[in-house]
Each structure stands twice: as C-alpha cells, then as structure tokens.
N, C-alpha and C positions, 0 to 999 in steps of 0.2 A: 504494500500500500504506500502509496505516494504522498507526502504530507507538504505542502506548499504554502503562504502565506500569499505568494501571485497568481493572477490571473491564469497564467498559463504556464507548461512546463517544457523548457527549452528539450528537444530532441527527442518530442512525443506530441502529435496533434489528437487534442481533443475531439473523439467521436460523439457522443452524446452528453449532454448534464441531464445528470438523473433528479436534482431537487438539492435542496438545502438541508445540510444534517447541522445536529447541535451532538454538546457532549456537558453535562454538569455533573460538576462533584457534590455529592452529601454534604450536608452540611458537616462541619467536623470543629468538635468543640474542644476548646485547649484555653489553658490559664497559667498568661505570665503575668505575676504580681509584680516583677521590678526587670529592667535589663540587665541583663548578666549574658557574659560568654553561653554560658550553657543556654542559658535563656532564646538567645539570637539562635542558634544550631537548632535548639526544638523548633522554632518560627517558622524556620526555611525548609526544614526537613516537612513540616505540617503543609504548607503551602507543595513543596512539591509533590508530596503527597497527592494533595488534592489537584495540582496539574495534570498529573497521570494517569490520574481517575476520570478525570475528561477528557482526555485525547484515547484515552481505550473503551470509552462510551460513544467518541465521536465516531472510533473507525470504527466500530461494531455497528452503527447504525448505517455506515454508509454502507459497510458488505450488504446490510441487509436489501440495499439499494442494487446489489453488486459493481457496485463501483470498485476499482480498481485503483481508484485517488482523489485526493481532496483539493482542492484549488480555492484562493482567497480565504485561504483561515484567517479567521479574527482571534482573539483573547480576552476575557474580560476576567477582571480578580474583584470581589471586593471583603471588605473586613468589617465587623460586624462590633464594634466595640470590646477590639481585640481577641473576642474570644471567638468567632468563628470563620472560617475561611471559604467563601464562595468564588467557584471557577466557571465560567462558561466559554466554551469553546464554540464557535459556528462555520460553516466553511460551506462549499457547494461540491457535493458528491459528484465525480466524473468517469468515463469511460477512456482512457486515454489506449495508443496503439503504439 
C-alpha cells in the first residue's frame, strides 16, 4: 500500500479513485501532572501511538475499497486538556498501475 500526502505518485498513473477513506484513533487517556524527561517520552510514545492506530485504520478501510494506495493524506492531532490524544487521518483511496 502506497501512503502519499500528494496528489499523485511519481512512476505510477492513477487508474480509478475509489472514494475518501478516514482513519481515527481511540481516544486514549494518559496523565502528566508536571514535565519531566520521562514525562515528555510517555507524550510522544502516547501520541505515536495513537498515529499508528490511524494510519492502520486508514489502510484497512481503503483495502476494503481495494485500493492499492492513498493519495492526499491529511493529519489532524488534537489534545484534549492534556489528557487525551485525538488523531485523524483522511486521504483518497486509489487504484494506481
């Protein structure tokens, strides 16, 4: 599966778009009282976390497209009064050759 942020993928012409897939993570709850080293390493580790949980929701929904890749990914993160981490992914499921 092909993951792109552009329109299109150099050294592959787009045959079909199959629709617009999404990808969201859970919400996922975590509590830092103060910054600290360790602190900052749970943050990142939580958040990436939660990136990878939407990018293996995204491509699962586009297989279920059978798409073979995603073109114009977006990103969206937000934070929830530190204690929750929301990711949304969007892109347009493709057929590429």
């Amino acid at each position: 599966m092909i993951l792109t942020t552009t329109n299109s993928i150099e050294g592959h012409k787009i045959e079909d778009y199959l629709g617009i897939v999404t990808g969201v993570s859970s919400n996922i709850k975590t509590s830092f009282s103060f910054k600290t080293e360790k602190n900052m390493n749970m943050i990142s580790n939580t958040i990436n976390k939660a990136k990878e949980e939407a990018f293996q929701k995204l491509k699962d929904n586009a297989i279920k497209l059978n798409a073979n890749a995603i073109v114009g990914i977006s990103l969206d993160m937000e934070t929830e009064a530190g204690a929750y981490f929301f990711v949304s992914v969007t892109g347009t499921a493709v057929k590429v050759a």
